[in-house]
N, C-alpha and C positions, 0 to 999 in steps of 0.2 A: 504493500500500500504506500510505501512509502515514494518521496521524492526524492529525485538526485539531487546533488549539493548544486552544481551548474544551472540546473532547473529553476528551486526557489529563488537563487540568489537574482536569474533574471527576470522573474516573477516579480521579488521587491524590488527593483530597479525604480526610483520614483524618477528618476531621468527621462523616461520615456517618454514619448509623446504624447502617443495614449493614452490615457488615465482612466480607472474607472474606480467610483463608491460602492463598496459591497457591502451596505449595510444601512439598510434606511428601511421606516416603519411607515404604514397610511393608516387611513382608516379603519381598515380588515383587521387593526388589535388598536393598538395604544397611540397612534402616529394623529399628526390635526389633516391630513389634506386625501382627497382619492388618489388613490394610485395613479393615475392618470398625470397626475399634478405633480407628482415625484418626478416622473420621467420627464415631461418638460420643465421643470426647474433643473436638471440634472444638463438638456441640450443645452439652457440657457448659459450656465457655470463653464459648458466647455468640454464636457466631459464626452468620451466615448462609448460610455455603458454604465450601468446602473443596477445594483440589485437592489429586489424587493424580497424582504428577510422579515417579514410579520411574526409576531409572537404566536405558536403550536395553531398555526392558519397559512392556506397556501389562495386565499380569497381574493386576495388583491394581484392575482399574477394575471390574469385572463387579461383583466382591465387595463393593466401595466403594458404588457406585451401587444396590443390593440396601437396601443400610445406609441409605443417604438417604433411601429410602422411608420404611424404619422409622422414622431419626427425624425425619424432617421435615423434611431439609436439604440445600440443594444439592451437589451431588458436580461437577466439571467433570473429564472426563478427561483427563489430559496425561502427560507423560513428560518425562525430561531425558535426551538425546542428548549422547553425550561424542562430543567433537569437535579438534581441534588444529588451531594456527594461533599461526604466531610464535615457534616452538619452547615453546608451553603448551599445555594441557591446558584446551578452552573447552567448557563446556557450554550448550547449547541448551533452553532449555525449551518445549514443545509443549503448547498450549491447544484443547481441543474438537478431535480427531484421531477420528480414527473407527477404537474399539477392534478393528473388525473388517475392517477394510481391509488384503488377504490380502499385497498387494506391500508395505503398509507393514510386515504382521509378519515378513514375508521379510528386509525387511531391518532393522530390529532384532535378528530371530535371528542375521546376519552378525557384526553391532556385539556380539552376547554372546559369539560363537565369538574372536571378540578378543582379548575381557576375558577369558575365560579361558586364552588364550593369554599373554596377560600374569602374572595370577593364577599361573601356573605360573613363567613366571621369575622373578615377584618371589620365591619358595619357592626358587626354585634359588639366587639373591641371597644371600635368610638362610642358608641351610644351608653354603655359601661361607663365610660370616659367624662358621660354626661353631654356629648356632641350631638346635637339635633339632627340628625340624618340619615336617609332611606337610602338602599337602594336604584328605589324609583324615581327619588330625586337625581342620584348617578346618572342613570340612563337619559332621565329628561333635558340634564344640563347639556349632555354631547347634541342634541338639537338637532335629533334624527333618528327615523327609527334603524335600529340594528339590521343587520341583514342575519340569517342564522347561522352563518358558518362565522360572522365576525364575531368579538370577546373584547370584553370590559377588561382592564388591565389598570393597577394601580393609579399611573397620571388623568386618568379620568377620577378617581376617589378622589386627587389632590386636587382638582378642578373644583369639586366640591365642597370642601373644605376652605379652600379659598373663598369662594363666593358665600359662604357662611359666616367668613371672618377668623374661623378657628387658624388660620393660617395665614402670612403676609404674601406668602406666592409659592411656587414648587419646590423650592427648595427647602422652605421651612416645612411645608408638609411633611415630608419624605424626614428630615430632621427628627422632627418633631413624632409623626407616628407610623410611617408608614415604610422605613427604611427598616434592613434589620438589626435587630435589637429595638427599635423604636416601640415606641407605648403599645401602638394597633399590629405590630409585623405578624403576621400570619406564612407558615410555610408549612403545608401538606405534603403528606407524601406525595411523591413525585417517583419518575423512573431515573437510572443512574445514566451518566454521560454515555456509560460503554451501548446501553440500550438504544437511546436515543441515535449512535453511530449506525449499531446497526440499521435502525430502521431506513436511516434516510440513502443505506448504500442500497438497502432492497428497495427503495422507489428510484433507486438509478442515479442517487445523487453523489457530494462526495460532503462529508462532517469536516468541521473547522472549530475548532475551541474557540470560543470568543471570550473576546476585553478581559484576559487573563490577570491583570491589574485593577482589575475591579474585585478580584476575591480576597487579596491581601493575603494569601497564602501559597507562594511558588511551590513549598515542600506537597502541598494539595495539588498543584496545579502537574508539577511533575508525574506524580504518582497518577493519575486522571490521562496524562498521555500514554503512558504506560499499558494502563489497562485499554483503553480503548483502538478502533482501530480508525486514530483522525487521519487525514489527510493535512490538512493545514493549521496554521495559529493565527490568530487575529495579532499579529506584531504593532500596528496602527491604527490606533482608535482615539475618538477624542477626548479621552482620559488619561491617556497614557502620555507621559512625559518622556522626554529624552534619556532617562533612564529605564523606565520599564521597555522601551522600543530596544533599548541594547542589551538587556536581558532577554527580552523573547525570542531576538532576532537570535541568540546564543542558544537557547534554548530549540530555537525553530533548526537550528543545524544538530545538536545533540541528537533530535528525533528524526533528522530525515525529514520535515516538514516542509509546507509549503506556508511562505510569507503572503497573508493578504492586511488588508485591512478598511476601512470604512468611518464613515463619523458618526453611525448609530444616529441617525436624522429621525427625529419625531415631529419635528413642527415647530411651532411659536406656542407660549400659551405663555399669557400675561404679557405677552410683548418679549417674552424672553425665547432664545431656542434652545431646547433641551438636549443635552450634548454635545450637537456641533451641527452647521449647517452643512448641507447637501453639500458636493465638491472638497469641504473642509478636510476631509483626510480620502487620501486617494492612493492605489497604488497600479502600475502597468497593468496594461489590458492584457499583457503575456500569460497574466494568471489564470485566464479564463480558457487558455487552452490545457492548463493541467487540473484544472476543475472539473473541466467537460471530460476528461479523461477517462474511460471505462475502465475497472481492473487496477 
């Protein structure tokens, strides 16, 4: 499964011409804009390609891929699979998965029925907390009905929250109850990283450990590649600073890995963007030929 040294390193080439974001969210989970609206923000920025990486949802790729036509731009379908392992919360990302691969949306539907199993205690949490608020005010605030394959995902609670006042804006949320450890954090069981690999290599795709510097545990993170059978690491995200990027990129050659990365793009909310805007973290479109890679 692995990548040759020669491979990734020309994969994270940021020199390149081509550039593309592999890692951006819409509407189909947690993201403010339709997919549609990713990819031409993405032509707009410059860019050559663009994934669409929805949270345990492949809803927004049809719509995505419709768009790329239009403007000329590559779309690669993916998703990000929440997962646990080590007592955190690890996410998977899935490159070129086949949106219609009927066992893979089976179980992605499982992984939604979860999250809203969760979604509901976090609500019973605040309310514990003394926090006046429903669920049904969650959903009314996004200001549209849900389609049934898309899911409510924490930044819509913090939406709410806001506009109740119990918070100054997302990041005081998330601060305050909804990060982990935080007052409201809820985490269910969930399937582990190695599960999550497998599945998205049986819908054809290739696993990529994501924003490894977001779990604050390399000795975790290690161990996680180990077992599993990833393909790549997210070396570039827009959390990661110039030290976590020279650790992964170490790291990305320890396992034979392939270097991608992305700015995790959700949107504006409050006027702020959460993570990083679309184009913000980019890396060669060379990587999309070892993604697309069978075997």
């Amino acid at each position: 499964m692995g990548i040759l040294r020669e491979e990734w390193e020309n994969a994270g080439n940021l020199s390149a011409k081509d550039v593309c974001d592999l890692h951006t969210h819409t509407q189909a989970s947690d993201g403010m804009q339709p997919p549609a609206e990713n990819v031409r923000l993405a032509k707009e920025k410059g860019l050559s390609a663009v994934a669409i990486t929805d949270h345990d949802t492949v809803a927004g790729v049809k719509e995505a891929c419709e768009a790329g036509e239009k403007y000329g731009i590559t779309v690669v379908p993916g998703v990000e699979i929440s997962t646990r392992a080590g007592g955190k919360d690890i996410h998977v990302l899935g490159y070129y998965v086949d949106p219609e691969n009927e066992q893979f949306l089976s179980r992605l539907e499982g992984l939604r029925d979860t999250r809203a199993l969760r979604n509901e205690a976090i609500i019973t949490k605040l309310q514990d907390l003394g926090i006046a608020i429903t669920l049904e005010q969650v959903i009314a605030g996004i200001g549209r009905e849900l389609k049934p394959d898309e899911s409510i995902g924490r930044p819509h609670i913090a939406d709410e929250l806001v506009r109740l006042g119990a918070a100054t804006d997302m990041r005081d949320a998330f601060n305050k109850y909804l990060a982990e450890d935080a007052a409201a954090y809820v985490s269910p069981p969930r399937i582990t990283p190695e599960e999550a690999c497998e599945w998205i290599i049986e819908a054809g795709g290739s696993p990529v450990l994501a924003h490894p510097g977001l779990y604050g545990d390399d000795l975790l993170v290690r161990d996680i590649l180990e077992q599993g059978a990833f393909k790549g690491i997210e070396v570039y995200h827009s959390d990661h600073g110039p030290a976590e990027e020279e650790r992964y990129q170490v790291m990305a050659e320890d396992y034979n890995l392939l270097i991608t990365g992305g700015s995790d793009f959700h949107g504006a909310r409050q006027g702020v963007i959460f993570h990083g805007d679309i184009g913000s973290v980019t890396v060669s479109t060379e990587v999309l030929k070892f993604l697309n890679k069978k075997g």
